[in-house]
N, C-alpha and C positions, 0 to 999 in steps of 0.2 A: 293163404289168408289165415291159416288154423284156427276155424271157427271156432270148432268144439273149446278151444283153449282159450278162447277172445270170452265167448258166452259165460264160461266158466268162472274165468278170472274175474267179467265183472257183472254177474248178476246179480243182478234186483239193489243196483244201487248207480250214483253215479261217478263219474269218472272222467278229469279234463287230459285236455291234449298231451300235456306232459306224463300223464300216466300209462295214457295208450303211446304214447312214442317209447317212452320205456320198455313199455310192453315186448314191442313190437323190435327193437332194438337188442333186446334180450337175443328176439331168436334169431337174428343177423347173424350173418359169418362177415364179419368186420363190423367197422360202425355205420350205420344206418344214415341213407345220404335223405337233407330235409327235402328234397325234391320226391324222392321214393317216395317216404313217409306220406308226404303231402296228396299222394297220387294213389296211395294203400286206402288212408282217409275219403278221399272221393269215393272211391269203389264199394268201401261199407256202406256210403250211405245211400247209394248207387241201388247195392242190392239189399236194403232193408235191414241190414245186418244192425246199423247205430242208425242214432234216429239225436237229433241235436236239441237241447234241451236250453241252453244261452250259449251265450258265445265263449267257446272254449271248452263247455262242459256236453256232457255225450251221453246217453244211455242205450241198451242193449233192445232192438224193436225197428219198424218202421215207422218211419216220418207217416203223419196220417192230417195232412191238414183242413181244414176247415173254411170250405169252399161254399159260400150260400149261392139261391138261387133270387132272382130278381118277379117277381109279380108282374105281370102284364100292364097292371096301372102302373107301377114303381117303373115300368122300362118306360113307360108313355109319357109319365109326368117330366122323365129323364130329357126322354128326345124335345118334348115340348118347351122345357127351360133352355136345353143348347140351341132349339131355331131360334128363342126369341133371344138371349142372351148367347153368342156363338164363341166370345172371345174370354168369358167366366167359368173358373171351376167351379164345379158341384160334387157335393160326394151325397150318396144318397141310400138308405141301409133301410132296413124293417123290422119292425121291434119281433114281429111271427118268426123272428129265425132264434128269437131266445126260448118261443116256447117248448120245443121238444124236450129240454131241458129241467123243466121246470112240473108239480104237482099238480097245482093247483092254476090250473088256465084262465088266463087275461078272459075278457071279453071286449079286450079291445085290440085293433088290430092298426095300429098307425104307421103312415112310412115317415121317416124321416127326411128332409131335405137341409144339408147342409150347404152353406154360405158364404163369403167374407161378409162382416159385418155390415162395410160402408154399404153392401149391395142389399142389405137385410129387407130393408122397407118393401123396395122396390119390385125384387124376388113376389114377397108377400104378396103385395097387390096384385102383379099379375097373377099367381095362383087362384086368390082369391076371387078376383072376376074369372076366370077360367075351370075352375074346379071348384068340389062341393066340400063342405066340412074341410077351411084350410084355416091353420089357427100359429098365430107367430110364438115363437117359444115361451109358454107358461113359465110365469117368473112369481106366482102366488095360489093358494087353494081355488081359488076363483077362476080362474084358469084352467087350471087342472081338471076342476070339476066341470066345467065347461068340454072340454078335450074329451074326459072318460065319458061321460053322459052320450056323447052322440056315437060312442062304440067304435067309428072307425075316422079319420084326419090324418090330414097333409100337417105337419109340424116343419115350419120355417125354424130354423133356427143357424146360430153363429159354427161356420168354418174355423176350425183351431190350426193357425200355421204347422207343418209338419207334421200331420196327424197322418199316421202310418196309413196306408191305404192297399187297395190292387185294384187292379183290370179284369173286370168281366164283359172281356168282349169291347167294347164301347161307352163300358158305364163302370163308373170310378166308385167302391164302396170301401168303409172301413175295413182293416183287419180286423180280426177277432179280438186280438189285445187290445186294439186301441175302444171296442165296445165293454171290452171287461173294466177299460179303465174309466169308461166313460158312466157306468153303472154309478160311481162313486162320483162324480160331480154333479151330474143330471139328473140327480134326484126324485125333481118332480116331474118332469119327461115320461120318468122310466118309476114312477111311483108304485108298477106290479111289479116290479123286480127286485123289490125292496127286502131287507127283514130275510127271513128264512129262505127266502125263495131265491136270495141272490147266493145264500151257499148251496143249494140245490143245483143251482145255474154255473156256478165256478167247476164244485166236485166235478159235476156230467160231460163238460167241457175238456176237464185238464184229464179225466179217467178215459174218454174217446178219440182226443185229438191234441196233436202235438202244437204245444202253448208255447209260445216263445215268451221266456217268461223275461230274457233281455229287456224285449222289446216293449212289455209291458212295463217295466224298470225305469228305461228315458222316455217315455211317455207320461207314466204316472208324474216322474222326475219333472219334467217342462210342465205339467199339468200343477203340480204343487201337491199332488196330494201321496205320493209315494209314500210316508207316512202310516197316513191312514187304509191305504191297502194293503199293506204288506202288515200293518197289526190285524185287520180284520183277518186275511189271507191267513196267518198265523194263529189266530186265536179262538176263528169260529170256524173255520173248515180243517179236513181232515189233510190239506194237500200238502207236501212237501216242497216247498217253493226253497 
């Protein structure tokens, strides 16, 4: 694998497939078949060695991804949507997983329940007769201040087709990316995570754990605001995106 000379050649910057193929090609005796290559590639990242940064592009480290954990109510509210609605996706995330991240702490602690639209109402209602502080996605201050005042709420709100997700277990939550991208639409949702606090939230994130920043890319992309992230991302943090 000749670490010492892989680490060398590309540290503390990044480097795509064609480079490490080169690389790697170099130290061939003949020319390097794309199947080898392809099977070199798996095994660095196998053993920690590269760690994948978008698609194509590579940096020297382990892959460290960013795996939250679910709340006891957040797994209860979960199972309790799939009996009464068993044939509807739900994705369902907590705003308490941005706080580690962040100075200055929320005093509010809300889950999230995400939706398709046409089901938005309905969702609501039964939350609403079923559980306490459930409120449909604030669309004005009034709202908002409604949602922050009671400290902790159920937020119904709109399922975004193809919104990157995973599997914990049984209960479908956003990726990471797709909540970084969602910082910048959701505004009043996520009104503590605004201002400062959201480049405190990015840095902590992309300096701990490996951000696909692809991923963020066609998401912000289908979202419309790719844009407006990747200026912010640019121009108020310190990150190399």
């Amino acid at each position: 694998m000749r670490e010492n000379e892989l680490k060398e050649k590309f540290a503390d910057r990044r480097f795509t497939t064609k480079e490490l193929f080169e690389f790697y090609n170099e130290l061939a005796e003949g020319e390097l078949k794309q199947t080898t290559f392809r099977w070199r590639v798996y095994h660095l990242k196998k053993q920690g060695l590269i760690k994948t940064v978008s698609r194509g592009v590579y940096e020297i480290g382990t892959e460290i991804l960013f795996i939250p954990k679910l709340s006891k109510d957040a797994k209860r509210i979960f199972r309790k949507l799939k009996k009464e609605f068993p044939y509807v996706d739900f994705v369902i995330w907590e705003t308490e997983w941005l706080n580690n991240f962040m100075i200055h702490q929320p005093s509010t602690m809300n889950i999230i329940v995400e939706v398709e639209s046409d089901l938005l109402n309905d969702v609501f209602n039964f939350l609403y007769s079923n559980e306490k502080n459930v409120v449909l996605a604030p669309k004005d201050n009034i709202s908002t201040s409604y949602m922050l005042k009671d400290g902790y709420s159920t937020i119904v709100s709109s399922l975004v087709l193809h919104k990157p997700t995973l599997q914990l277990d049984k209960f479908t939550v956003p990726k990471i990316e797709a909540i970084i991208v969602d910082l910048f639409i959701d505004e009043i949702i996520l009104t503590p995570y605004q201002g400062k606090e959201k480049v405190n939230i990015l840095e902590n994130l992309f300096n701990e754990y490996t951000i696909k920043r692809s991923t963020i890319q066609q998401y912000a992309s289908k979202r419309g605001v790719l844009d407006k992230v990747l200026e912010f991302i640019n121009e108020e943090t310190t990150i190399k995106f």
